[in-house]
C-alpha positions in Angstrom: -29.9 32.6 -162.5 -30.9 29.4 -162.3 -30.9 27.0 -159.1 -28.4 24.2 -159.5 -28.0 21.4 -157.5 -24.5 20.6 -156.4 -25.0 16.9 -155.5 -26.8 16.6 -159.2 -23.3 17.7 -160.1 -21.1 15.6 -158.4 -23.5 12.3 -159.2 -23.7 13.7 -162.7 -19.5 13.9 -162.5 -19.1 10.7 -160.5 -21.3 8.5 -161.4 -22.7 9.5 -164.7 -26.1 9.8 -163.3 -27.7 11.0 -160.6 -30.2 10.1 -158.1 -33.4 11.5 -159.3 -37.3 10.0 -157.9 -38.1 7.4 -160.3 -41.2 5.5 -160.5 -39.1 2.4 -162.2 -36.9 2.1 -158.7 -36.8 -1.4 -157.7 -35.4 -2.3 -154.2 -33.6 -5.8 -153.1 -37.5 -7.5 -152.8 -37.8 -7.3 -156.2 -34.2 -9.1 -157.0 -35.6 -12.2 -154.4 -34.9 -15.3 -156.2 -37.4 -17.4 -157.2 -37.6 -21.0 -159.0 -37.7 -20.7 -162.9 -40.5 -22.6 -164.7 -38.7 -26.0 -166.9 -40.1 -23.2 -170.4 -38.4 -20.2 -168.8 -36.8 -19.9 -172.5 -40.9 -19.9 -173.7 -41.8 -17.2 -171.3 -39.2 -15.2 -172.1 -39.5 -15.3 -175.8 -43.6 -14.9 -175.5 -43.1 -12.0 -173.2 -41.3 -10.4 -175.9 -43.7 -11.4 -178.6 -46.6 -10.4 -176.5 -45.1 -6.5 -176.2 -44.5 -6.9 -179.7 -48.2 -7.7 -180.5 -49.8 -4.9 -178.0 -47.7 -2.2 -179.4 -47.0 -2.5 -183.3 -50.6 -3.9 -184.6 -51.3 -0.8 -187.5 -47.4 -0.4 -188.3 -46.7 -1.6 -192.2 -43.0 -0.2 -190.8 -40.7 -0.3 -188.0 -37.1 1.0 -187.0 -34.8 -1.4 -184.7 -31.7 0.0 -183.8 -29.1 -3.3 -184.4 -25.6 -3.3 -183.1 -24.0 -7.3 -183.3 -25.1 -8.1 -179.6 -27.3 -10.5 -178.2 -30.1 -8.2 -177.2 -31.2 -6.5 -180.8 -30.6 -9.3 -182.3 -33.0 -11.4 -180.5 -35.5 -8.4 -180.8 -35.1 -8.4 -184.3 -35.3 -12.1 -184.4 -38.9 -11.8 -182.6 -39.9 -9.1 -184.6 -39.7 -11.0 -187.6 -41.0 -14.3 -186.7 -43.9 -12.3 -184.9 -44.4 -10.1 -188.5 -42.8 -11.6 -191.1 -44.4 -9.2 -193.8 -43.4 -5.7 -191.8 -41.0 -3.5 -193.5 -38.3 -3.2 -190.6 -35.1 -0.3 -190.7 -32.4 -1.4 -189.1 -30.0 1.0 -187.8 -26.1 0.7 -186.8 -24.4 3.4 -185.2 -20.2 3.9 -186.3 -17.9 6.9 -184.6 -14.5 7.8 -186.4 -11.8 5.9 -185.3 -13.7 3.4 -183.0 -14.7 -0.3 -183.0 -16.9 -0.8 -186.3 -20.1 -3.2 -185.8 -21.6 -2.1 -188.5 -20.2 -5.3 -191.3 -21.5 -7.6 -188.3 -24.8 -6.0 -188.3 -25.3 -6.0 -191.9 -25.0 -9.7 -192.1 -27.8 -10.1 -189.2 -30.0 -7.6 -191.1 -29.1 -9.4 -194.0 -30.6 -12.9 -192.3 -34.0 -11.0 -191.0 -34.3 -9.1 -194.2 -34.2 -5.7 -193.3 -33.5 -2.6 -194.5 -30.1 -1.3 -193.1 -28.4 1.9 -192.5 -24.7 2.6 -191.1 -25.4 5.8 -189.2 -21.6 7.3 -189.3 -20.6 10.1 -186.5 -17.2 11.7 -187.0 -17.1 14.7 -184.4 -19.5 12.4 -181.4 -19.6 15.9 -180.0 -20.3 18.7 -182.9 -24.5 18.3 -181.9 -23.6 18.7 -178.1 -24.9 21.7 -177.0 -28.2 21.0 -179.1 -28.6 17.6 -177.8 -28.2 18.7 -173.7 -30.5 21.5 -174.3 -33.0 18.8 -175.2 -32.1 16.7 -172.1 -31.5 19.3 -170.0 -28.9 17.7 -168.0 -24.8 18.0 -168.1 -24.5 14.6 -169.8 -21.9 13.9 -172.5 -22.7 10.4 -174.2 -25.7 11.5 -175.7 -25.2 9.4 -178.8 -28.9 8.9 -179.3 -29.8 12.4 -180.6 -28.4 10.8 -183.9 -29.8 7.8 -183.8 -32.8 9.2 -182.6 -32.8 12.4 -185.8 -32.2 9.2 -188.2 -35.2 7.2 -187.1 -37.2 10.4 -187.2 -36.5 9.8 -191.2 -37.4 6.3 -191.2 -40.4 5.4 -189.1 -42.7 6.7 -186.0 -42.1 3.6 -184.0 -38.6 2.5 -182.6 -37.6 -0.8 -180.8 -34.2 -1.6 -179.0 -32.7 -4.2 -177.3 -32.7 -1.8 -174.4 -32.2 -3.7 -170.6 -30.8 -6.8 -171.7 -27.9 -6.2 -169.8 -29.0 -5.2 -166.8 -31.6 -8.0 -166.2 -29.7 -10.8 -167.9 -26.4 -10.3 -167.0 -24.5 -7.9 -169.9 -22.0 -6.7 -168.0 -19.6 -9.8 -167.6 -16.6 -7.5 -167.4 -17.5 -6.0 -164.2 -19.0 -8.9 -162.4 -15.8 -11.0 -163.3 -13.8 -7.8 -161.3 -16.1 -7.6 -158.5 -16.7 -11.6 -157.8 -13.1 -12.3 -158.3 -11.8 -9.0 -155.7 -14.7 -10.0 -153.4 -13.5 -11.1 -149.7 -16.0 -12.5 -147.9 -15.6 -10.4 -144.7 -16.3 -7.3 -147.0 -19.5 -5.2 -145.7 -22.0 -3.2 -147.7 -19.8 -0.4 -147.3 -16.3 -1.9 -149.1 -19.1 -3.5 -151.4 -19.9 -0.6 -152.6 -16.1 1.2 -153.2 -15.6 -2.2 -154.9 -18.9 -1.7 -156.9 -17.3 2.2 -157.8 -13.9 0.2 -158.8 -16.0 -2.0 -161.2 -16.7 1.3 -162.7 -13.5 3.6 -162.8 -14.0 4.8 -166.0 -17.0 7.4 -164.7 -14.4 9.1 -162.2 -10.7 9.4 -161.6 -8.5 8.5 -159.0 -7.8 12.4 -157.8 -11.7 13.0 -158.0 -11.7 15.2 -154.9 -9.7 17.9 -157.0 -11.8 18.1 -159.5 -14.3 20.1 -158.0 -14.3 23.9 -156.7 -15.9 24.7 -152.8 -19.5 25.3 -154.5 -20.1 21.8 -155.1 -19.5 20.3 -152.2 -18.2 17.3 -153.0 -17.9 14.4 -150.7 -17.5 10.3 -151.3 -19.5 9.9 -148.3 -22.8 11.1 -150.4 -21.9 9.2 -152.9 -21.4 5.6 -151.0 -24.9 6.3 -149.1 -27.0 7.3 -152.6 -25.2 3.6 -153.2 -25.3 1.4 -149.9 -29.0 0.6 -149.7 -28.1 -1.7 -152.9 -25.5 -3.7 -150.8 -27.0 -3.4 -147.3 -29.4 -6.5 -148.4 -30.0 -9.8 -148.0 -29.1 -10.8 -151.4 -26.2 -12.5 -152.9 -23.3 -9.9 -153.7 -24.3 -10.5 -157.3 -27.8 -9.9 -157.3 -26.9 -6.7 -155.2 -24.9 -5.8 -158.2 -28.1 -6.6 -160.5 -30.1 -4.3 -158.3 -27.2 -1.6 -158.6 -27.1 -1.5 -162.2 -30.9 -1.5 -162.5 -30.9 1.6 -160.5 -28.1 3.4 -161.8 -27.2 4.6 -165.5 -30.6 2.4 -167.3 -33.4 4.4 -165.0 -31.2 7.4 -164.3 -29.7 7.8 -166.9 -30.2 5.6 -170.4 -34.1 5.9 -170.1 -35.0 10.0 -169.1 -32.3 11.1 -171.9 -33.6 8.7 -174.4 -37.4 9.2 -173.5 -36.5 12.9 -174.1 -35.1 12.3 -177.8 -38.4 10.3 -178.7 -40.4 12.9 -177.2 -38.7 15.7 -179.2 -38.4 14.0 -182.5 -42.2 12.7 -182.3 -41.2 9.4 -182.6 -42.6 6.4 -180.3 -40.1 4.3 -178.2 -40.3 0.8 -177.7 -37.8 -1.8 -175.7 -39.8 -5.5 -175.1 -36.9 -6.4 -172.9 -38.4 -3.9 -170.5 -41.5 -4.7 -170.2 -43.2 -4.8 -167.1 -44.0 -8.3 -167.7 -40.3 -8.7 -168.5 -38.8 -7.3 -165.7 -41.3 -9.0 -163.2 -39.9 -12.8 -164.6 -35.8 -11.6 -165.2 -35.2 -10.1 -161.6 -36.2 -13.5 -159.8 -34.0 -15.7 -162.4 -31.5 -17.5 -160.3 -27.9 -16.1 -161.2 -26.4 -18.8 -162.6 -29.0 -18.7 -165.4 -27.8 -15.1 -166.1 -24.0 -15.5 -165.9 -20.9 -18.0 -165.9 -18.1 -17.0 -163.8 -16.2 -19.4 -164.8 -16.5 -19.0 -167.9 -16.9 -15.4 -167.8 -20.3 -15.6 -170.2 -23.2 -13.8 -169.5 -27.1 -13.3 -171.0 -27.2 -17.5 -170.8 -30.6 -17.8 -170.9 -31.2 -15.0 -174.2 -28.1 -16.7 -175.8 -29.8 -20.2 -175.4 -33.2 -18.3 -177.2 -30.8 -17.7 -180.3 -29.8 -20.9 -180.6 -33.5 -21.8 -181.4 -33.1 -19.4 -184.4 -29.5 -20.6 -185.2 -27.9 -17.1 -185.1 -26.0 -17.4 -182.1 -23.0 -17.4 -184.2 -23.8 -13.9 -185.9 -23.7 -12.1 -182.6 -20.2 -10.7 -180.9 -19.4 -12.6 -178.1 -18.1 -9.6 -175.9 -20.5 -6.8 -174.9 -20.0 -3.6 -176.8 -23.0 -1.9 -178.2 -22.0 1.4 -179.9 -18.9 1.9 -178.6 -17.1 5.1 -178.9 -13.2 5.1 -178.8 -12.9 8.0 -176.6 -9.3 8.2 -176.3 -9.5 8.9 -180.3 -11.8 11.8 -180.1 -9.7 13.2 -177.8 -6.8 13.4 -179.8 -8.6 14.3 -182.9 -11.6 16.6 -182.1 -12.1 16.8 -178.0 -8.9 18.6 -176.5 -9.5 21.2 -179.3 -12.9 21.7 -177.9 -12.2 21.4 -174.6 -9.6 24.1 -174.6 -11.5 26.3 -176.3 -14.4 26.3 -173.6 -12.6 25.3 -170.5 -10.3 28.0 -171.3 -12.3 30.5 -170.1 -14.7 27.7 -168.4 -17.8 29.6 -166.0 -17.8 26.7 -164.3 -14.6 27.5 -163.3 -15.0 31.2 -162.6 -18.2 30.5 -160.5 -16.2 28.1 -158.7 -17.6 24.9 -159.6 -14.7 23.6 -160.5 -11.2 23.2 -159.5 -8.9 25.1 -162.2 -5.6 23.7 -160.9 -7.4 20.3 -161.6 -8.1 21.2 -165.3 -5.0 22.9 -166.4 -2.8 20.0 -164.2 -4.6 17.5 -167.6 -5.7 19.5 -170.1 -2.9 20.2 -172.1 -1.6 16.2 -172.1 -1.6 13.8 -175.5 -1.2 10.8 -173.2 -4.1 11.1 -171.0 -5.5 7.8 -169.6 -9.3 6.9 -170.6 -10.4 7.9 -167.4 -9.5 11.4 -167.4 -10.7 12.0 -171.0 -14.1 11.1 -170.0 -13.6 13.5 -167.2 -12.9 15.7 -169.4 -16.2 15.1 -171.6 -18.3 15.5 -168.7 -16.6 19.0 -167.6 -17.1 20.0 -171.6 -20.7 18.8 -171.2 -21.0 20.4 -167.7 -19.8 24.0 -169.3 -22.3 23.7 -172.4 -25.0 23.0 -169.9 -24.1 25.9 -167.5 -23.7 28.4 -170.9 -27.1 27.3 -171.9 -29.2 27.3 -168.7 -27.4 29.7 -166.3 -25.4 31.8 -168.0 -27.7 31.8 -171.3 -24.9 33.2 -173.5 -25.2 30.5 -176.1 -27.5 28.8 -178.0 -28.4 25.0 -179.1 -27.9 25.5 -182.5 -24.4 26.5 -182.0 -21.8 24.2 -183.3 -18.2 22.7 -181.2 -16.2 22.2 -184.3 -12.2 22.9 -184.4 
């Protein structure tokens, strides 16, 4: 049977990642800040161009995934200006009964000339246990197997907007929360409960019932994995910069994405993380990255649009591919989630709690929080059937 570690688990549960060695780790040195050369918008747009040149010399043909935001569309922007002659694929991502970016997306593919697909997913979680047994890990939001099996069709090379957020300052929801319920007697540890409250849709407010005596769970691990990003000189948002960085984008986002690429052959590329990239964003003084006042972040890559007057094709508010998961819930994930938590071996093994699951299962009016709970216990289960159990294959199907 196989090994498993519990505090995997409870990151995994908790956080949506979990604390893994990583050679793309940054700590609070590299989130110093620095002053910003008077063509900061120049470097920033030549770093990309640069990453662009080094990688795609040879391709007649290149896939871009392309939601309405800021970050793929300033890829796409570069791309084209960059090589105005490549053939380029642009994909948008749609669930069932979830915020549509796709008409938004269209009309930026339509200004950059590309050729676009609306990639529609109606049961998010039908490819589940096929996508984790690529991964590996009990992960949920794995999305990117389908985007990933549609580029397969389209091209060998892929480029994102990938880490725009996290070094420009995406998240504008979540620093407004955190600046705004800041007090300035707070230390690194309230920092960081606040930082977990900028994030309560990854766990639930009765998280210590969730889990059974084999996984150990305890807060306390989970605030020291978290600390050394608030135990810092830095400002209180640049130690939420550095927090981000080194949570879901390196622990998560990257290794599951680097794992579709890998197993559909097809070669990944995201300019926005380039070493180069990353080197110049994580000294950019704040206010360059966000407004609180305002409550407007990614300044300095919204001012870059301008230059190509398409700022006003772009959402305003972050969303990427957005899933509503409230709606799968009520139309494809309680089914599912019955059927294997029913019988769940996570529960018999005494992972986890079973007066915790059948307390929610059987609700319509769960809150968002305990749905995703829910999602990572299904994901959890399909993991432990395929791994440690081995009673089920990848090819198998969660239909209702």
């Amino acid at each position: 049977m196989k090994d498993i570690n519990s505090s995997s688990i409870t990151d995994i549960l908790t956080l949506r990642y979990n604390h893994s060695p990583s050679e793309n780790k940054l700590d609070w040195n590299n989130f110093t800040i620095a002053k910003i050369p008077e063509n900061i918008l120049d470097v920033i747009e030549q770093s990309i161009r640069s990453d662009l040149e080094d990688n795609l010399i040879g391709y007649d043909k290149v896939a871009i995934s392309l939601s309405s935001g800021v970050d793929s569309t300033l890829v796409l922007a570069i791309l084209r200006k960059t090589f105005p002659d490549i053939k380029i694929e642009s994909i948008s991502v749609t669930f069932a009964d979830s915020l549509d970016e796709s008409p938004a997306a269209k009309k930026i593919s339509e200004k950059f000339g590309t050729n676009h697909h609306v990639l529609y997913i109606e049961n998010f979680l039908q490819n589940l246990p096929k996508a984790i047994s690529i991964v590996k890990l009990p992960y949920w939001d794995l999305h990117w197997y389908y985007v990933a099996e549609k580029v397969k069709s389209l091209s060998s090379i892929f480029l994102s907007g990938d880490g725009g957020d996290e070094l420009f300052g995406g998240y504008t929801f979540r620093y407004q929360k955190f600046l705004s319920t800041l007090k300035p007697n707070y230390s690194s540890l309230d920092k960081v409960k606040l930082y977990l409250d900028c994030h309560e849709r990854d766990w639930v407010p009765d998280q210590n019932d969730v889990f059974g005596p084999k996984s150990k769970f305890s807060w306390g691990k989970i605030y020291a994995s978290l600390e050394p990003f608030f135990a810092n000189p830095l400002s209180p948002l640049s130690q939420v910069f550095l927090a981000d960085y080194n949570g879901k984008l390196i622990y998560n986002m990257l290794p599951l994405y680097d794992n579709f690429h890998k197993y559909f052959g097809i070669k990944y590329l995201a300019p926005i993380l380039s070493k180069e990239l990353i080197s110049i964003a994580t000294h950019i003084p704040n206010e360059f990255k966000y407004n609180l006042e305002t409550n407007t972040g990614k300044i300095l890559l919204r001012q870059i649009l301008k230059k190509f007057q398409i700022e006003r094709l772009v959402t305003e508010k972050k969303q990427g591919f957005s899933i509503n998961t409230n709606n799968l819930w009520l139309s494809f994930g309680k089914k599912i989630c019955s059927h294997y938590l029913d019988s769940a071996r996570i529960i018999r093994d005494g992972w986890i709690n079973p007066i915790w699951v059948n307390k929610y299962l059987n609700r319509d009016d769960l809150d968002v929080r305990y749905v995703n709970k829910f999602l990572g216990l299904l994901a959890f289960e399909i993991w432990y059937r395929l791994f440690v159990t081995k009673e089920m294959t990848p090819e198998e199907k969660l239909t209702v």
